[in-house]
Every structure is written in C-alpha cells, then in structure tokens.
N, C-alpha and C positions, 0 to 999 in steps of 0.2 A: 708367547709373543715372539716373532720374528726379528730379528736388526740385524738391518745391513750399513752397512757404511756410503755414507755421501758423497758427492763431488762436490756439495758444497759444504761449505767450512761454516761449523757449529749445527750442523744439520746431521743426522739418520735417517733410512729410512725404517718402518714398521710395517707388521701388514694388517690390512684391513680385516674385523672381522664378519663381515657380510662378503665381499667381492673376495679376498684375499692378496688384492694389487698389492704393491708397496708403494707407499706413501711420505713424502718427508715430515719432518716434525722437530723441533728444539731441541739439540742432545741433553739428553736428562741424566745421562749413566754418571755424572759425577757433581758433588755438592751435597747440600745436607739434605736437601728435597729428594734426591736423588730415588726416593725409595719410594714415598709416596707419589709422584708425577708416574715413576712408573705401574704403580697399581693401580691408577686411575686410567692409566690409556689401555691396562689389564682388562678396565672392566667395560671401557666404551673407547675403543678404537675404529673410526671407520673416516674413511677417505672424505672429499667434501662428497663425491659425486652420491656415494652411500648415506651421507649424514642430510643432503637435500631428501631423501626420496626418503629416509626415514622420520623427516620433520611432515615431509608433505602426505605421508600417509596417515599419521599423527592427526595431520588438520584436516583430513579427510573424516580419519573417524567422529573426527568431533565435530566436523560440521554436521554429518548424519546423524548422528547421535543429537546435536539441537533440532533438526527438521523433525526427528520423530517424537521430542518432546513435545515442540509446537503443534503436532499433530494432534498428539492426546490432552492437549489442551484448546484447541480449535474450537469446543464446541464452548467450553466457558469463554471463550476470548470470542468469540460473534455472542454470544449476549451479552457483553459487558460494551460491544460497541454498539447493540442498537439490534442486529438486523435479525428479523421475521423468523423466529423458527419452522414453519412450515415455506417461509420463502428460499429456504437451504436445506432442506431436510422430506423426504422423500416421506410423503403422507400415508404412506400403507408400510412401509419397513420401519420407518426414524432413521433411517440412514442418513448420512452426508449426500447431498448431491454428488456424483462424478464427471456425470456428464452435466451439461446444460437442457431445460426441459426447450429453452425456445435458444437455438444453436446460433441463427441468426443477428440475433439481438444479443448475443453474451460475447458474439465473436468483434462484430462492432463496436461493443464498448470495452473489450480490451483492446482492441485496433486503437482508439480515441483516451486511453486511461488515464494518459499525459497532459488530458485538457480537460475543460471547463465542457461542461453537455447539455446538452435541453434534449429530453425524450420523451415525445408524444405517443399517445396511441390509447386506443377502447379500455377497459376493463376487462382481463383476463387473457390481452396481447402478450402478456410474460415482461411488461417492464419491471416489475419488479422483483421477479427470482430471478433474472439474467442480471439486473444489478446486484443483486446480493450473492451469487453465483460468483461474478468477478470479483465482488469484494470480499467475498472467502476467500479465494486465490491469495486474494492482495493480502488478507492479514496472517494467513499462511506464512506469506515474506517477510513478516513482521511491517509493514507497513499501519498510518495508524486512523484507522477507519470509523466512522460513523454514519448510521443509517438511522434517521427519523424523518416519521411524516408529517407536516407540516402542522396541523393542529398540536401536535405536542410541542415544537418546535416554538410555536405562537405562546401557546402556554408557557415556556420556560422563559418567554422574552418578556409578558408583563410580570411574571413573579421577579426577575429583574430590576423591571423599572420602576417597580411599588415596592424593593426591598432597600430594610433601612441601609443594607450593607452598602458602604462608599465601595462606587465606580461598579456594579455589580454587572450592570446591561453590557460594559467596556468588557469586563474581564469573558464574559459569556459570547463575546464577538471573538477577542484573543482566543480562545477555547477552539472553535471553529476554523477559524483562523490558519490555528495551530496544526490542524491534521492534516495529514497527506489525501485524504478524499472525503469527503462531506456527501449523502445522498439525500437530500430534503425528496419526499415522495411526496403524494396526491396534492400538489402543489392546487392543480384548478378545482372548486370545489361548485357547490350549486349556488352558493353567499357571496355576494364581495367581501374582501375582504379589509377586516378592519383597519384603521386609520394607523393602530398603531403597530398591524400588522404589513401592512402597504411599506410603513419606516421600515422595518428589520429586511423584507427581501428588498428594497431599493439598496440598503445600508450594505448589502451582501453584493448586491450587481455592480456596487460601486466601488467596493473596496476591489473585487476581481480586478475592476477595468484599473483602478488604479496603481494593482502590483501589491495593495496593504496585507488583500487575503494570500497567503502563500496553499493553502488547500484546494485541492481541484472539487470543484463546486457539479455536483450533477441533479439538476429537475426533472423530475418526474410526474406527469399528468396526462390528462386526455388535453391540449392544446387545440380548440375545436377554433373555427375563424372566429376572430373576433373576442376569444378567451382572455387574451392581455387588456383588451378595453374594459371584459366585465371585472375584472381585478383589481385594475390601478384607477384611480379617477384619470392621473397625467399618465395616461400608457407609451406617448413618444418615446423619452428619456429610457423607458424601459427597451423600448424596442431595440432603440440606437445600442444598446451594452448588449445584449441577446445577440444582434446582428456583429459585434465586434470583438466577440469575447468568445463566444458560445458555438457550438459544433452540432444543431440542432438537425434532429430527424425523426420521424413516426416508425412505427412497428404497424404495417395491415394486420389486416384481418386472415391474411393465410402467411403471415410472420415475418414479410420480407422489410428490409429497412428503407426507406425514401427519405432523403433529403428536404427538409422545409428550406424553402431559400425566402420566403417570408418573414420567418423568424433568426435565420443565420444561415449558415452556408458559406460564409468568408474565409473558417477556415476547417479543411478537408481529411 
C-alpha cells in the first residue's frame, strides 16, 4: 500500500487497488487500531469510482445469475400458473416458444399488457398461444400470472360457494384479484351461461370498473354479434364495463388484429 500525505489535516492518501489513483482516507498510522484499519484497506482498497463499478458489477452478475435460474425454472412456473403446455411449447420439439406462432396477436397484447383486454376471434386464430406466449414473457419477469378457461374457472367458483369454509367465494375473488394478469379463455361457449356463473364474470367486470381488481383482466373467445346477449340475460351493464374498461379486438382469419368498437375501443 502506498501513503502519501494530505493537504488536508487528519486525512492520507492511499492507492487504489483496481485504478491505482490516490485516494484520501482517515489517518489510521497512529492509535491502537492503528494495525488492523490498516490491514483492512490491505485487503480492499479502492477509490469510490472503483468501489461503484465493483458493486455494480456484483449486481450484474447476480441479476443474470437470477434470470437464468428463472429460466430453468420457467417451465414449472407456467404450470403452476395455469397455462396450456402445448399453448407455449412447440408440438414437434417440446421446446419453449421463442418466437410467437401468430406475431400479430402476441405483439398487440404486449402493446396492451397494461390493461384490461377482450380478444375475439375463430378457433385456431392464435388467441390463445399469443396469450400465453406474452404471459411467459411476463412470468419470466417474475410477474404473477394465471391462465384458466373459463369452465374451470366456473367450477372453482361453485366449489366456493357450496364450501363450508367461511368467506371462501371472497377469498377466490382476492386470489384473482391479487395477480398482475388473469387470462380467463373460451369465455363464449354454445350454453348460456349459468346464473351463478353470469355472478362471477359480472362480479369481475365490476370490481375492474371499480379499481377493487388490481389484476389486469384478459377474455378470450370467439365474440360473434350478439354473443354478450347469448351469455348474460341483462347484457347492457355488461357492455357499458367492456366499453369502458376494456381494449377489445378480433384476430381474422389471415391474423391481423381489428378493433371491435362495439364492444370497446375507448381506450387504444
């Protein structure tokens, strides 16, 4: 270790051991400390500018170091949130998706990720691997994701309301509630649906409009004219929260995305 003498009083300086500047620092050459302060800056002396860039390299490595753990864990953590193994995972390799199979529809809903969504379109349009496509992304960032379609969805809401457990349907709403994204899929089906199935998504369109749900809410169906009337008995009230909450659009049949200004379009 190098010392030089200070201009300023009760100061030295030293030299860095990365850059080799000199540096000031507390005169340590006398007292009973005297011996250990100096075998400490022996053994890690570096200036602040060296001691930044050795911290930040630090948290570099160990940010990469968590992203590639998340990685190898990626495929347990999308099934423990729900989503489709074949709607993420390439049907002839088992691979991860990389890319998006429908580019259009994955790129608009990470454009949209921020908000509340309604996505119509046929069977076999790619609603659903472009959804679960961005929601791999998203749980890559540790964001906290769930993808179920709606008959499961239904089903875990009257095991709910028929269970002895106090407050059970509340805490299953909290639940939901709770996550940074929600994908309820095959929302429209060939059946109306039930009455006390009608409660759970009104109870969901309600809490968005209200601010309750903090989860960004995304439906998923074919949305044909006249689908919200076959659904709801009162479809109005439905409409008004879709039109005022929701970022609604179809996927064609050659993949491109269209605006419903029927169902929303308020906001862009």
């Amino acid at each position: 270790m190098k010392i030089e003498e200070s201009v300023n009083p009760g100061q030295i300086l030293i030299d860095c051991l990365d850059c080799g500047a000199m540096f000031p620092v507390e005169d340590f050459r006398t007292g009973s400390f005297a011996g250990m302060v100096s075998e400490m800056y022996e053994r890690s002396r570096r200036c602040a500018t060296c001691e930044w860039k050795r911290k930040s390299e630090e948290e570099r490595q160990a940010r990469e170091a968590h992203r590639a753990e998340l990685a190898a864990r990626l495929p347990e953590l999308l099934e423990r949130s729900g989503v489709e193994y074949f709607y993420c995972h390439d049907r002839a390799t088992g691979a991860l998706f990389t890319e998006p199979p429908c580019r259009a529809a994955a790129e608009w809903l990470y454009r949209h990720r921020q908000e509340n969504v309604l996505l119509s379109g046929a069977t076999g349009t790619g609603k659903s691997t472009s959804a679960c496509f961005v929601a791999a992304g998203l749980i890559a960032e540790e964001r906290k994701v769930r993808y179920v379609n709606l008959r499961k969805l239904l089903a875990e809401w009257r095991a709910a309301k028929t269970s002895d457990a106090p407050f059970a349907a509340e805490k299953m709403l909290r639940g939901l509630f709770a996550l940074d994204l929600c994908i309820i899929d095959e929302i429209v089906g060939k059946a109306r649906i039930s009455e006390s199935g009608q409660e759970l998504l009104f109870e969901i369109l309600e809490s968005v409009n209200s601010g309750a749900c903090r989860s960004r809410i995304w439906l998923l169906g074919n949305f044909y004219t006249g689908s919200i009337e076959a659904i709801f008995a009162d479809p109005e009230p439905v409409r008004r929260r879709l039109q005022e909450n929701f970022c609604c659009a179809c996927i064609t049949a050659q993949g491109e995305i269209k605006t419903i200004q029927v169902y929303g379009g308020g906001k862009r």
